[in-house]
C-alpha positions in Angstrom: 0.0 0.0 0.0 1.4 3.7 -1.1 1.6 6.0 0.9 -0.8 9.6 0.3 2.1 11.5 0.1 3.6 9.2 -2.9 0.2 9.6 -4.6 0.3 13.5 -4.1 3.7 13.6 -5.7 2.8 11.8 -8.3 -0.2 13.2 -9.3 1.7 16.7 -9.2 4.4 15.3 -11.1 1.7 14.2 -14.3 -1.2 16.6 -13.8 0.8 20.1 -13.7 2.2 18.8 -17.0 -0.8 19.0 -18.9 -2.8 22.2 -20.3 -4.2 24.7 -18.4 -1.9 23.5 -15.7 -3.2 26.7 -13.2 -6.8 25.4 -13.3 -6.1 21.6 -12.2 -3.7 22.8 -9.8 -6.5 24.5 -7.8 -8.4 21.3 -8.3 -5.6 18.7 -7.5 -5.0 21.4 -4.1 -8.2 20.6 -3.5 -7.9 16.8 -3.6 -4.9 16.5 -1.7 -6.7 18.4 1.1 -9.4 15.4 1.0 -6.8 12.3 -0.1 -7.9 9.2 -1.1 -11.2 8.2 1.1 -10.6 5.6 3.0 -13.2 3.5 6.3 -12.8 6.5 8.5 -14.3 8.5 5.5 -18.0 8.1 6.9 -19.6 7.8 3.3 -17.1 5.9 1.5 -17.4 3.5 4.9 -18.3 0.4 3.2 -16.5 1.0 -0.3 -12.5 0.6 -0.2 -12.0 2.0 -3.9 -9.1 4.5 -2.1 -7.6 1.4 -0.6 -7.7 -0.2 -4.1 -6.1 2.9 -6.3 -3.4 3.2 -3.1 -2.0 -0.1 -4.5 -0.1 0.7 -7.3 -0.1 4.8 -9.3 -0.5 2.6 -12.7 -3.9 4.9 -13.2 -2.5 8.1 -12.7 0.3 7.7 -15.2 -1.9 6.3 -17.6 -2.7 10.4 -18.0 0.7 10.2 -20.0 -0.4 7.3 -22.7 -1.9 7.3 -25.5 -5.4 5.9 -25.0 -6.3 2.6 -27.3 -9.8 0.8 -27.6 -9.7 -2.8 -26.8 -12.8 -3.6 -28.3 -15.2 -2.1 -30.8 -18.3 0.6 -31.1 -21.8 -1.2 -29.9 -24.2 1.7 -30.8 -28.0 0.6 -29.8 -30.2 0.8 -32.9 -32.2 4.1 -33.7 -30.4 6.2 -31.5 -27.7 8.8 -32.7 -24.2 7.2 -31.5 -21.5 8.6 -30.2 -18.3 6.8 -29.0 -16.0 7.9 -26.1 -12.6 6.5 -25.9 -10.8 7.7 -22.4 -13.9 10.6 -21.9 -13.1 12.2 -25.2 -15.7 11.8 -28.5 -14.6 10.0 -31.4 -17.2 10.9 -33.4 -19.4 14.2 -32.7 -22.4 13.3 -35.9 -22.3 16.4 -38.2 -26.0 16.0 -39.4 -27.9 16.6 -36.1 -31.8 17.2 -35.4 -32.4 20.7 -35.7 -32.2 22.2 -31.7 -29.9 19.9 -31.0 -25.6 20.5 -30.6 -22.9 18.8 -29.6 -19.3 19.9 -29.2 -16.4 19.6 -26.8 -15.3 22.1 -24.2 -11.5 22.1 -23.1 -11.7 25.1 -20.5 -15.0 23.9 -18.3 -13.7 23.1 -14.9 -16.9 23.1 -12.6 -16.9 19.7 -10.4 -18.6 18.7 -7.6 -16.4 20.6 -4.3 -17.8 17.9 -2.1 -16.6 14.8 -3.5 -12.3 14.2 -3.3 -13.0 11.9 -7.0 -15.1 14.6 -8.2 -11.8 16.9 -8.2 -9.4 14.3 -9.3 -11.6 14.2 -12.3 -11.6 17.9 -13.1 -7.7 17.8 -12.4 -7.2 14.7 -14.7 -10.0 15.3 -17.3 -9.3 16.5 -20.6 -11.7 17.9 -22.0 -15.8 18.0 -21.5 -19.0 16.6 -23.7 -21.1 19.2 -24.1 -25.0 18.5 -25.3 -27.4 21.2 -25.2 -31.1 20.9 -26.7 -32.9 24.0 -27.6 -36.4 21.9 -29.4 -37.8 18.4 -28.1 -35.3 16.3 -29.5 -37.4 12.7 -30.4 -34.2 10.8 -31.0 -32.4 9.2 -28.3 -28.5 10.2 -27.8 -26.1 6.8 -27.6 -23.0 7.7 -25.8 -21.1 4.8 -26.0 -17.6 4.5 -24.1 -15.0 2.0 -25.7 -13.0 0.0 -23.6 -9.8 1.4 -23.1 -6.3 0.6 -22.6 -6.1 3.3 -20.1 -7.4 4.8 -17.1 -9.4 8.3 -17.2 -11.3 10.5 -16.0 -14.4 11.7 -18.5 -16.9 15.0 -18.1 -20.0 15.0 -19.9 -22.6 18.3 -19.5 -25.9 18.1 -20.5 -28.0 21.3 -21.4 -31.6 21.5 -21.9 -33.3 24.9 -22.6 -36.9 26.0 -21.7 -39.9 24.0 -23.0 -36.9 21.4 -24.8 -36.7 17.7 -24.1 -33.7 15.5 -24.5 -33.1 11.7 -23.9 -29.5 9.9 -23.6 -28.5 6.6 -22.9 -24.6 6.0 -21.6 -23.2 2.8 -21.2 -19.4 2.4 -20.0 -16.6 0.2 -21.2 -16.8 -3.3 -20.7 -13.5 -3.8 -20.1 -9.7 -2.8 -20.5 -8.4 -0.1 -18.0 -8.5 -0.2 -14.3 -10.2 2.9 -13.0 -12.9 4.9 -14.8 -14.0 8.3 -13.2 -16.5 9.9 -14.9 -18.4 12.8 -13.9 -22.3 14.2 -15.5 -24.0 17.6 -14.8 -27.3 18.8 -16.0 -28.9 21.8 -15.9 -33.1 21.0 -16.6 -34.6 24.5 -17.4 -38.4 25.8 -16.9 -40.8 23.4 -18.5 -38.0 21.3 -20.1 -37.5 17.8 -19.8 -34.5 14.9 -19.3 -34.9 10.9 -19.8 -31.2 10.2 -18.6 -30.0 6.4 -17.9 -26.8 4.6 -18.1 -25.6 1.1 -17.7 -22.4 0.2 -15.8 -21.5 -3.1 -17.3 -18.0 -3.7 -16.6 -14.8 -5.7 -16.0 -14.5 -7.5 -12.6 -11.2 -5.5 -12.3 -12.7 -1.9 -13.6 -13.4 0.4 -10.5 -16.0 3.1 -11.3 -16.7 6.1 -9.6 -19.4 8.2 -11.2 -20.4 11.7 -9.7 -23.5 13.5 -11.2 -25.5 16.7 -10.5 -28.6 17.7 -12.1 -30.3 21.0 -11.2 -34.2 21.5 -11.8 -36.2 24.7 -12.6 -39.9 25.4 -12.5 -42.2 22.6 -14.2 -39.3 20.8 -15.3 -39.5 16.7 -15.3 -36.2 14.5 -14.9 -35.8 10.8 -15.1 -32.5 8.4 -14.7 -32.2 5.0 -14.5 -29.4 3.7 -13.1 -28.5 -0.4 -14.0 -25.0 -1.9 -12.5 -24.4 -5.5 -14.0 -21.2 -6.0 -13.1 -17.8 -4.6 -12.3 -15.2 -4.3 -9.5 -16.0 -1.7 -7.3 -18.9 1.2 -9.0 -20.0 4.0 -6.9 -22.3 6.3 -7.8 -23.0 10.1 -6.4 -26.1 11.1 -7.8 -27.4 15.0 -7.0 -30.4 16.1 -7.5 -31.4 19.9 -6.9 -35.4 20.4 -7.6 -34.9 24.4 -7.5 -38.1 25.0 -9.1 -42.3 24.9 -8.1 -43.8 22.2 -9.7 -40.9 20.3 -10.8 -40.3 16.6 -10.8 -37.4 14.2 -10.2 -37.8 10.8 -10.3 -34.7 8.6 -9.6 -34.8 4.9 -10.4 -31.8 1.9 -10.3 -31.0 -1.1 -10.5 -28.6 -3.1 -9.3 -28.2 -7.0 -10.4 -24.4 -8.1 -9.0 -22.5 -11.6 -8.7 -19.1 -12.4 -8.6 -17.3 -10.1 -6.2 -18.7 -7.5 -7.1 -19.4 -4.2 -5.2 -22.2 -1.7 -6.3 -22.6 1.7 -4.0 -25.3 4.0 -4.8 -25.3 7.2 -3.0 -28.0 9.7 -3.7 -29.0 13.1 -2.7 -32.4 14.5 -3.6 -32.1 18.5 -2.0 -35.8 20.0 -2.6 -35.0 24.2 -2.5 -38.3 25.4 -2.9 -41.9 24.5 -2.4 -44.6 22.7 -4.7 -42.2 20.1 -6.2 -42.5 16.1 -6.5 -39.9 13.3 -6.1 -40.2 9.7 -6.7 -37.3 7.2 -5.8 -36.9 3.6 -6.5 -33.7 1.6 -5.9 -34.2 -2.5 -6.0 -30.9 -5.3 -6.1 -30.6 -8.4 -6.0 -27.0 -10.0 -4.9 -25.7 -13.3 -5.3 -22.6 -15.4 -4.6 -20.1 -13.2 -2.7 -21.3 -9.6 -4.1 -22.3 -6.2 -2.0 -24.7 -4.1 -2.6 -25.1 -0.7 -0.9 -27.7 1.8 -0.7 -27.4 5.2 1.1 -30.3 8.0 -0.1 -31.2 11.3 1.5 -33.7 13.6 1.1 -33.3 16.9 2.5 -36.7 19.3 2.7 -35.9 22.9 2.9 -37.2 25.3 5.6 -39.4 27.2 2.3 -40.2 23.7 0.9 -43.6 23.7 1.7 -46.0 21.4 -0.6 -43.1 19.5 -1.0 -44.1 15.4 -2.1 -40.5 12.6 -1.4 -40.9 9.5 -1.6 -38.1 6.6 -1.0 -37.3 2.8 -1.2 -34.8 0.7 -1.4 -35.4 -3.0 -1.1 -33.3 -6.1 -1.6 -33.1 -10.0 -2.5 -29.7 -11.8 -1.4 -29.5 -15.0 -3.1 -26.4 -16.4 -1.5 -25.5 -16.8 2.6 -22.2 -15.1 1.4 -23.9 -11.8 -0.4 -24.2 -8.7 1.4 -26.1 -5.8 1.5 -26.1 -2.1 3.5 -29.0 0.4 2.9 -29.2 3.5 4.9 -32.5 5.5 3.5 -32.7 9.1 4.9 -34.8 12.1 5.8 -34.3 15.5 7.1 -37.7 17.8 6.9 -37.4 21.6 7.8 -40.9 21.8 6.4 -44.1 21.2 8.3 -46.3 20.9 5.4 -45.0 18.0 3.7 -46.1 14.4 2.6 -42.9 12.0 2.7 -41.8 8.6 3.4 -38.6 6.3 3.0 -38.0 2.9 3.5 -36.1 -0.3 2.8 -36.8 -4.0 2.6 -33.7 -7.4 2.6 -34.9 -10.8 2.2 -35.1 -13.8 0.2 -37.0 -15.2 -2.7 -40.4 -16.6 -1.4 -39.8 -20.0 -0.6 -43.7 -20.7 -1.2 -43.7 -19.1 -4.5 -40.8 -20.9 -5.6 -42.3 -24.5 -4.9 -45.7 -23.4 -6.6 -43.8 -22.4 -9.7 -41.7 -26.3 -9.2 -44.8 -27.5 -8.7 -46.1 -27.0 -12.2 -42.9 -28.8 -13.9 -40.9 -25.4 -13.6 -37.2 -25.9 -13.4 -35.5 -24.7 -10.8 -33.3 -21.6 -12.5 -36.4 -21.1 -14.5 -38.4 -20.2 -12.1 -35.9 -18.3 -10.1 -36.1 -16.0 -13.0 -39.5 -15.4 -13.3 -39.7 -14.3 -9.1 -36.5 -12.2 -9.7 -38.2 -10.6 -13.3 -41.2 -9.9 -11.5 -39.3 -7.9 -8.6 -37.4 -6.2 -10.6 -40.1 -5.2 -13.3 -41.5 -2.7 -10.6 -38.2 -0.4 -11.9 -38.3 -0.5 -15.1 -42.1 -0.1 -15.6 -41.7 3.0 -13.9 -39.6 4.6 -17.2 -41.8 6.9 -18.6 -39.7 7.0 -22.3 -41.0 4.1 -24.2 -37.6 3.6 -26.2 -35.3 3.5 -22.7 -38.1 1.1 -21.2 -37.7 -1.4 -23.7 -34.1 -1.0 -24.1 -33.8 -1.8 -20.2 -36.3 -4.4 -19.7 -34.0 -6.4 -22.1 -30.9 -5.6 -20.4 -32.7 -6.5 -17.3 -33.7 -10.0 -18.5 -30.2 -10.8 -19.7 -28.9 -10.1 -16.5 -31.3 -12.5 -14.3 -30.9 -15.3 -16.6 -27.9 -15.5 -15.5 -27.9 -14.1 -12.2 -27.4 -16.9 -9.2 
């Protein structure tokens, strides 16, 4: 195990090198104040991804290679694809729907302050997706991240103007490198509309750290779906700011794990103002040795009044050796509210299971059907037809194999 201090000097050493040196260094300042989280580090207290990157500083001078894909472009049908190898566009389509751009930004630096990865991607990053919608935009964005020969950090913004509408799908690499941090801000403007999900499908030996904010005006609507497969160890931040009346966030996830691995899903739903709505739905299901972990707050304002949060989180384990932690939370400053939270672990019903064996249904058979039928409560709740279908198929892949 490196020491911090051989990290810091190493990190220095690489990410002063690069452009706009002045801006990372206030960034990488900023890290080195925070270090690598560790078990003292209350919320990364159950996920050892510091502990895992202190092993070797093989990701941070991947920043000096020249990034290679290990595998090939798997764009989803009838959406407009764009591939990302190490966080930087390949292809940026030059015939677009009209309201819609797309274009890189080498001088945005805004990260999350809070979170120490969220830094080390602005200071490692090297450049920033931007996608901004001015029109409802029908089609459905594909951004579609190769696997890579190296480790990187990639920034994606999303934009979407007054009384627009814009739908993406991301889906990370598969395999190749050994740390991915990756980092997504929206900005949801009055009356507009996001449909935002990505899949997290990755390497046994690929840690992921993925750090999101979206921010909500008046009457907007947002909905992400989250899905982690597989992987070493993914974490996920996911902020959600409702800062307008009669807005609406509904967060939804998945999380279908084996193996070893470890899937951490940290969200924050911050309601600013009164009149808004949020809906959140977070379901796994573990088996052989995996983790799954599940930490959500909601946090009602003092003005908040009117304010509707709802929360659950509820779990299968399928093996005596699979683990799971879920902490749901909820701080109210409001007294004129309607919330709720709650969370649910257990195992498949032992007298479904014999009723479905009881009608000549083999055992992994009908293991699937239970396990499709707790898990379809997520995905029916995706409003965009295209996304729904796309991740109810994901979704069955999974849990036919699952256990």
């Amino acid at each position: 195990m490196l020491k911090s201090e051989d990290i810091n000097s190493s990190l220095q050493k690489i990410v002063l090198g690069l452009s706009d040196g002045s801006s990372r260094s206030n960034l990488l300042d900023r890290f080195i104040q925070h270090g690598l989280p560790n078990n003292k580090n209350e919320e990364y207290k159950f996920t050892p991804i510091g502990q895992s990157l202190s092993k070797s500083t093989d990701w941070i001078n991947d920043l000096t290679k020249q990034a290679s894909q290990t595998g090939q472009p798997e764009p989803i049908p009838g959406t407009i694809p764009i591939a990302l190898l190490g966080g930087v566009p390949l292809n940026i389509p030059t015939q677009l729907p009209e309201g819609l751009s797309i274009y890189t930004d080498n001088h945005d630096w805004s990260v999350n302050l809070e979170d120490p990865f969220a830094l080390l991607n602005g200071a490692m990053r090297k450049s920033t997706l931007v996608i901004k919608a001015s029109k409802p935009i029908d089609q459905v964005i594909h951004l579609d991240h190769l696997p890579c020969s190296v480790s990187f950090a990639g920034s994606i913004k999303i934009v979407v103007l007054k009384d627009s509408s814009l739908s993406i799908i991301e889906t990370l690499p598969t395999n190749g490198s050994d740390f991915c941090n990756l980092s997504l801000s929206a900005e949801v403007q009055e009356s507009a509309s996001l449909n935002f999900a990505v899949q997290q499908s990755t390497a046994s030996t690929l840690n992921v750290v993925y750090n999101a904010s979206i921010r909500q005006a008046s009457d907007s609507r947002t909905e992400t779906f989250t899905l982690t497969t597989d992987g070493g160890i993914v974490r996920n931040n996911f902020k959600y700011l409702v800062d307008g009346e009669s807005a609406e966030a509904n967060v939804f996830g998945l999380y279908l794990i084996g193996g070893k691995t470890l899937a951490d899903n940290h969200t924050v739903v911050d309601h600013l103002v009164p009149n808004a709505n949020s809906n959140e739905l977070f379901k796994g299901i573990m088996a052989d040795q995996s983790r799954g972990i599940f930490n959500g707050k909601i946090f009602v304002r003092q003005d908040a009044q009117k304010t509707n949060a709802f929360q659950s989180n509820r779990n299968i384990l399928l093996s005596d050796k699979a683990t799971v932690n879920t902490k749901p939370q909820l701080e109210i400053w409001a007294d004129d509210v309607k919330c709720s939270h709650g969370c649910t672990t257990g195992q498949l019903d032992d007298n479904a299971m014999f009723y479905l064996r009881s009608r000549g249904i083999d055992r992994k058979s009908a293991q699937a059907m239970l396990l499709n039928a707790f898990a379809v409560e997520v995905v029916e709740r995706i409003n965009h037809p295209f996304i729904r279908e796309w991740a109810s198929k994901k979704v069955a892949e999974k849990i036919s194999i699952l256990g």
